[in-house]
C-alpha positions in Angstrom: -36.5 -48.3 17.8 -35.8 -46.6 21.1 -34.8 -48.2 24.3 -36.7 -46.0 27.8 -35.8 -45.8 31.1 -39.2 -46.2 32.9 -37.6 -43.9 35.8 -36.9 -41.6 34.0 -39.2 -41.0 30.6 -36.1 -40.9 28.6 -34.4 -42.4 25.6 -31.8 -44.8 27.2 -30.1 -45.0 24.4 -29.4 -44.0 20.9 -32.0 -45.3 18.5 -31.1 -49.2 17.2 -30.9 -48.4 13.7 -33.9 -50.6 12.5 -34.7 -50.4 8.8 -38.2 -48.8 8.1 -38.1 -50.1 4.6 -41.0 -49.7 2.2 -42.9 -52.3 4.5 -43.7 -49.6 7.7 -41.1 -50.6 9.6 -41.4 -52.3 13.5 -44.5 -53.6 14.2 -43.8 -55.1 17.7 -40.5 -56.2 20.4 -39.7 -58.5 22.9 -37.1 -59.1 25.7 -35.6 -62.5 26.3 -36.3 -62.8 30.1 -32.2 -62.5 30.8 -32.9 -59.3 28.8 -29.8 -60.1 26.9 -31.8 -60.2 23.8 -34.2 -58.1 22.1 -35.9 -59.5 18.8 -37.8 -57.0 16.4 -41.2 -58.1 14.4 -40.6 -56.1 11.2 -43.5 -55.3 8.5 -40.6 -56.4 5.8 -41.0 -60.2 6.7 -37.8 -60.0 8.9 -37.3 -60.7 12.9 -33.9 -58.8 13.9 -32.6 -59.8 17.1 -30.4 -57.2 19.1 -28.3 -56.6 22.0 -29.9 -54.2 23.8 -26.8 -53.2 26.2 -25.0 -52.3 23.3 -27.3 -51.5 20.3 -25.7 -53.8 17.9 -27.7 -56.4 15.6 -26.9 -60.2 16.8 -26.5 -62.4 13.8 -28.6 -62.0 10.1 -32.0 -61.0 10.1 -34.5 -64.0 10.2 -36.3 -64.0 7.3 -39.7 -64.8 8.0 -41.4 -64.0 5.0 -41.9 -61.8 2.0 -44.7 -60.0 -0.9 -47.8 -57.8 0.7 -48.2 -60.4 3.7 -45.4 -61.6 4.6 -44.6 -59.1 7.4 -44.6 -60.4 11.1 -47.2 -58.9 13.5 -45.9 -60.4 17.1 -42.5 -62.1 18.5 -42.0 -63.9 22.2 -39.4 -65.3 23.6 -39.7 -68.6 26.2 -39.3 -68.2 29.3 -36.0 -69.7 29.3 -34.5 -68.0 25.6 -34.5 -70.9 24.1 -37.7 -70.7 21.6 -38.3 -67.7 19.5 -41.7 -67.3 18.5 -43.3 -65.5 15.7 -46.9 -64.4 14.0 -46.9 -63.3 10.5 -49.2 -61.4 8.3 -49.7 -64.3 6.4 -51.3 -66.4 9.2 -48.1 -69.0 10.3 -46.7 -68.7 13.8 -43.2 -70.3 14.0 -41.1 -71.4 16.5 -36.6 -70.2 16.2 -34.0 -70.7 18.0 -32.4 -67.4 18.2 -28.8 -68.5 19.2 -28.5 -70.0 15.5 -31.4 -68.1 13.8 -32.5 -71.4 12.7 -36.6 -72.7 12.5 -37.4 -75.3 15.1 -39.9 -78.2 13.6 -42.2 -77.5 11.0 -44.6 -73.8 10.4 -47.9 -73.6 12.5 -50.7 -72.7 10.1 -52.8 -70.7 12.5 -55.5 -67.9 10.5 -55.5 -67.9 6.7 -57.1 -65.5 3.8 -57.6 -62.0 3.7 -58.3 -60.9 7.3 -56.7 -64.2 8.9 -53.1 -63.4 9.6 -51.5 -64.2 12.5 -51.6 -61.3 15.3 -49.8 -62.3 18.7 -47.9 -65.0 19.9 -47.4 -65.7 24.2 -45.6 -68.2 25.6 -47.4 -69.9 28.7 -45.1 -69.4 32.4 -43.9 -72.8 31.9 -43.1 -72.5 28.3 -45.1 -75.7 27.6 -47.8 -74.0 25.8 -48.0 -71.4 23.0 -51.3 -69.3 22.1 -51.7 -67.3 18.8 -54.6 -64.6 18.0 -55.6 -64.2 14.7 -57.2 -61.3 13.1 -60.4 -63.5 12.9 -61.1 -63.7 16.5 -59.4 -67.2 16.8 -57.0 -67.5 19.7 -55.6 -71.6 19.4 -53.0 -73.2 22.0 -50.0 -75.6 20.6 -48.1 -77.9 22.8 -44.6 -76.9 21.8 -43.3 -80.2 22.9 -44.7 -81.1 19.5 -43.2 -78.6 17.3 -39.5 -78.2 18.7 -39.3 -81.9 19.2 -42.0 -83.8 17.7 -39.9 -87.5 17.6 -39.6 -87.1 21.4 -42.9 -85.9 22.4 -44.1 -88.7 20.0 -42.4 -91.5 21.7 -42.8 -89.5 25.6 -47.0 -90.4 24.8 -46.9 -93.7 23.0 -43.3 -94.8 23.0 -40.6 -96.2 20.4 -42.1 -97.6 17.4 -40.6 -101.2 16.6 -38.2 -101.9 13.8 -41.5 -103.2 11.9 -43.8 -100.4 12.9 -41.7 -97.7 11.7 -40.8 -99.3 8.3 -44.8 -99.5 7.3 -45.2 -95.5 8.7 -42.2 -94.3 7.6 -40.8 -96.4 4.6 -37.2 -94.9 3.6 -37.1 -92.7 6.2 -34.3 -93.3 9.1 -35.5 -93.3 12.4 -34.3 -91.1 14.6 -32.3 -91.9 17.7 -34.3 -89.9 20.0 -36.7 -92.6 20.7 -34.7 -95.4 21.2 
């Protein structure tokens, strides 16, 4: 991968030594809107994140996914850093948060089969919304809100379950804190 300077039409840097693999390498980038981060969509099921001011990888690879589809097509940061999104090959969009490389809530099943794989991912302005494309022709909005924090959003439209109420839902299961 090659950072330009627009001005210019040259390399601003040295190449950031992404690993082509026998996957086909980079299939797409995206600055954080600080641009103190830059994360990498790689065809080997992986989403590198890097620091573009100095080249260097920041943290382990996210591993996304693996076999023939398992590459990732798109990545997007939110507006404000703190959501990571990706579309892979296989048809899942999912949501990180790239200061601990860790997944936020549960994978979005967006296209499925041969020709449905995920192919873009855009945060709206307000970073309230997330669209997806799939190689189908299917573009489909998710509410983050319920993704990255689905216990809040929950209780933000119909409020705290009772004691009772979450014991016939969610037998076993504590309840978290977040609604109370």
């Amino acid at each position: 991968m090659r950072l330009w300077n627009p001005a210019t039409r040259k390399a601003a840097r040295a190449p950031l030594p992404a690993d082509p693999g026998p996957h086909g390498g980079v299939n797409a980038v995206a600055f954080s809107s600080d641009s103190k981060l830059l994360a990498s969509a790689d065809a080997d099921g992986t989403i590198r994140l890097w620091d573009p001011a100095t080249g260097q990888p920041v943290g382990a690879p996210l591993i996304v996914g693996t076999g023939p589809q398992g590459g990732v097509n798109a990545v997007a940061f939110s507006r404000d850093g703190k959501l990571l999104a990706s579309a892979d090959a296989d048809g899942t969009i999912r949501l990180w948060d790239p200061a601990t490389g860790q997944p936020v809530g549960p994978p979005l099943l967006a296209g499925t089969g041969p020709e449905g794989g995920a192919t873009g991912v855009a945060f709206s302005p307000d970073s309230t919304l997330l669209a997806s494309a799939d190689a189908n022709g299917t573009v489909r909005t998710w509410q983050v809100s319920l993704f990255a924090d689905p216990y809040r959003a929950l209780c933000a439209d119909v409020g705290a379950p009772t004691r009772a109420e979450w014991n016939q839902y969610a037998p076993g299961e504590q309840e978290p804190s977040v609604c109370r």
